[in-house]
C-alpha positions in Angstrom: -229.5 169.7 108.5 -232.8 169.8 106.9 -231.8 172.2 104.3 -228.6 170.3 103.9 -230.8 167.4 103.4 -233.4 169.2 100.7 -230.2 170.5 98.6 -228.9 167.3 98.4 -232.0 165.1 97.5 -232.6 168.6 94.5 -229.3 167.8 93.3 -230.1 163.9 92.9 -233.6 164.8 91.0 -231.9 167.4 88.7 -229.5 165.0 87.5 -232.2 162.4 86.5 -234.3 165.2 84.8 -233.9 164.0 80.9 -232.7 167.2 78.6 -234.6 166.0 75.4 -232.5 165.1 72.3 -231.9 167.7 69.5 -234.1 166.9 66.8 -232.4 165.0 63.8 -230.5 167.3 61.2 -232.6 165.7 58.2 -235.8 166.4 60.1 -234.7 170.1 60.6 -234.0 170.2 56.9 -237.1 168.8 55.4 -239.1 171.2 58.1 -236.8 173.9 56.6 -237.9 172.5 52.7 -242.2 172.6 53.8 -241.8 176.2 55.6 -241.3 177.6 52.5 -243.8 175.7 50.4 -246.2 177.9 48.3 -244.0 180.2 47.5 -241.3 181.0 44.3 -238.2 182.9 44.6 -235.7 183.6 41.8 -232.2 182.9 41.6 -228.9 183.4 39.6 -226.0 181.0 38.9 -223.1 182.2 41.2 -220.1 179.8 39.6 -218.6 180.5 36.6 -218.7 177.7 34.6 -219.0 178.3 30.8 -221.3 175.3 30.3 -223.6 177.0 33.1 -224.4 179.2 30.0 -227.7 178.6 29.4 -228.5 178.8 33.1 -227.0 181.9 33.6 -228.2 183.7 30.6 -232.0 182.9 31.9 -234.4 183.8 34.7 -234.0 181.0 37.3 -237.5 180.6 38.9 -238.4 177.6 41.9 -241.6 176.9 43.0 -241.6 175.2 46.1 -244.9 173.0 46.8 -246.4 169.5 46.2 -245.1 169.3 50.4 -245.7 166.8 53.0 -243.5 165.9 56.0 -242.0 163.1 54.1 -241.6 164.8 50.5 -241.1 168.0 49.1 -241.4 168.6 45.4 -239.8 171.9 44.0 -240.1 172.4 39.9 -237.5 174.8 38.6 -237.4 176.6 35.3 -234.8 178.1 33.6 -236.2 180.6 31.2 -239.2 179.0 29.4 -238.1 175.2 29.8 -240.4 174.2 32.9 -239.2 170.6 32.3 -237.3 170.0 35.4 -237.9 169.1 39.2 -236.5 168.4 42.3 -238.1 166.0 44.7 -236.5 165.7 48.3 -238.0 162.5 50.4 -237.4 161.1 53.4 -236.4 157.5 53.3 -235.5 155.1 56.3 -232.0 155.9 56.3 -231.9 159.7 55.2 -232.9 161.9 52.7 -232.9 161.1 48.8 -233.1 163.9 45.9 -234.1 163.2 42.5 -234.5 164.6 39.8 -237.7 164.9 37.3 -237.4 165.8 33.6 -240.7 165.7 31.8 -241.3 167.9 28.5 -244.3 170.2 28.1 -247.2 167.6 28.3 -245.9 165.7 31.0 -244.1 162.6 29.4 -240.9 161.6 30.5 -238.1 162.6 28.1 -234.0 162.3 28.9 -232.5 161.6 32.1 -235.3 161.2 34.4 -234.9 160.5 38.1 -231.6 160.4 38.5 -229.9 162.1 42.1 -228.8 160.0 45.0 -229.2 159.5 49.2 -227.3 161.1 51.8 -224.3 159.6 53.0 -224.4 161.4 56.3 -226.5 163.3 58.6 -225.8 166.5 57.1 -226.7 169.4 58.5 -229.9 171.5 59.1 -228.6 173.5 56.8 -227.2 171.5 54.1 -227.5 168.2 52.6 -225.5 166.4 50.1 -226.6 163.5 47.5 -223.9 161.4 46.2 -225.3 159.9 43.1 -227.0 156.5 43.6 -226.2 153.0 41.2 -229.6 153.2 39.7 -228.3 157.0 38.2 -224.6 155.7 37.3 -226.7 152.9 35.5 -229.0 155.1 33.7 -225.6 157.8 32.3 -223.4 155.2 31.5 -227.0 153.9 29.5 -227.1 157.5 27.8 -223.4 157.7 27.6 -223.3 160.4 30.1 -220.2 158.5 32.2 -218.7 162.2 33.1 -222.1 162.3 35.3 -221.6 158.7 37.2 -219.4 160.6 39.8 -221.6 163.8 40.7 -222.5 164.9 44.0 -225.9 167.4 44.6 -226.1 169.5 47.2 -228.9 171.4 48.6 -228.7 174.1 50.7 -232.0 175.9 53.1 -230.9 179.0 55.0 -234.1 180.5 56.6 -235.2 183.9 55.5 -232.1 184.1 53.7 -231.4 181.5 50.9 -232.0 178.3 49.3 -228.7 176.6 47.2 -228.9 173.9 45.1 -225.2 172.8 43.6 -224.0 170.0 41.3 -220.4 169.1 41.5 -217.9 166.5 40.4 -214.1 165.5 41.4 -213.1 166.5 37.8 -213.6 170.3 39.0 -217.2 170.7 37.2 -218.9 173.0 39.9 -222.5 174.7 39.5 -224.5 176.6 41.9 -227.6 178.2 41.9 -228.4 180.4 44.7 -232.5 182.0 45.3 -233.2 184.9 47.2 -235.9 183.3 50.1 -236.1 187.4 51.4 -238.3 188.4 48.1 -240.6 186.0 47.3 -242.3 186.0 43.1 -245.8 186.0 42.3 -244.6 184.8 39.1 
């Protein structure tokens, strides 16, 4: 009776024991961003696009850094133009990316940060930025309407590879994938 007694009262206790919750997709993600911070990988456009051109005909260099739990800043360089950068930050309701076009000395020239906020959770893996009103605003200012319907995407798959990919409803597609398994002193 008194082990009868003892397997039932462990049975009550193991179903209050609290299993803790998974931690948030975005959180995973944005861990994922900061884990690789410091370092530079290369990469190579994988669509076939001919207006990826210029992007394919270059060396594709990230640089991960300027890192904090909230933020991740990642500059990326096609060939010898160093102008652009992503910036990944965590807001109140998901993640944001924007992007950062500067020219040589720092001033802001062009577009300039433009990108979205997540929609959804996404997942550890993969996060999606449909553009935002302030971007639409700023293209259809700079007559670049074709742009007021893009969608980034940015991809962290660990020790493997990091995506980033610009697409539209109209078919335009790019994506640029980096090797994270060999890592570039420069």
């Amino acid at each position: 009776m008194k082990v009868f007694f003892a397997a039932a009262v462990a049975l009550a206790l193991s179903a209050c024991a609290t299993v803790p919750a998974p931690e948030p997709a975005q959180d995973v993600f944005l861990a994922r961003l900061n884990a690789l911070c410091g370092q530079k990988f290369e990469g190579r456009v994988v669509t076939t696009d001919a207006a990826d051109a210029d992007f394919a005909n270059n060396r594709l260099l990230m640089h991960v850094r300027d890192c904090s739990p909230t933020e991740v800043g990642i500059p990326f360089a096609v060939g010898e133009d160093r102008s652009r950068r992503w910036i990944v930050t965590r807001t109140g309701e998901g993640l944001r990316l924007k992007h950062d076009h500067r020219d040589p000395e720092g001033v802001i020239h062009g577009y300039h940060m433009y990108g979205g906020d997540t929609a959804g959770p996404g997942t550890a893996s993969r996060q999606e930025f449909p553009v935002d009103q302030e971007s639409i605003d700023q293209f259809i200012a700079g007559g670049a309407e074709v742009s007021t319907t893009n969608v980034w995407a940015v991809e962290v798959h660990p020790d493997r590879m990091f995506a980033y990919e610009l697409r539209r409803p109209s078919g335009r597609f790019l994506r640029v994938e980096f090797d994270l398994t060999r890592p570039v002193a420069e």
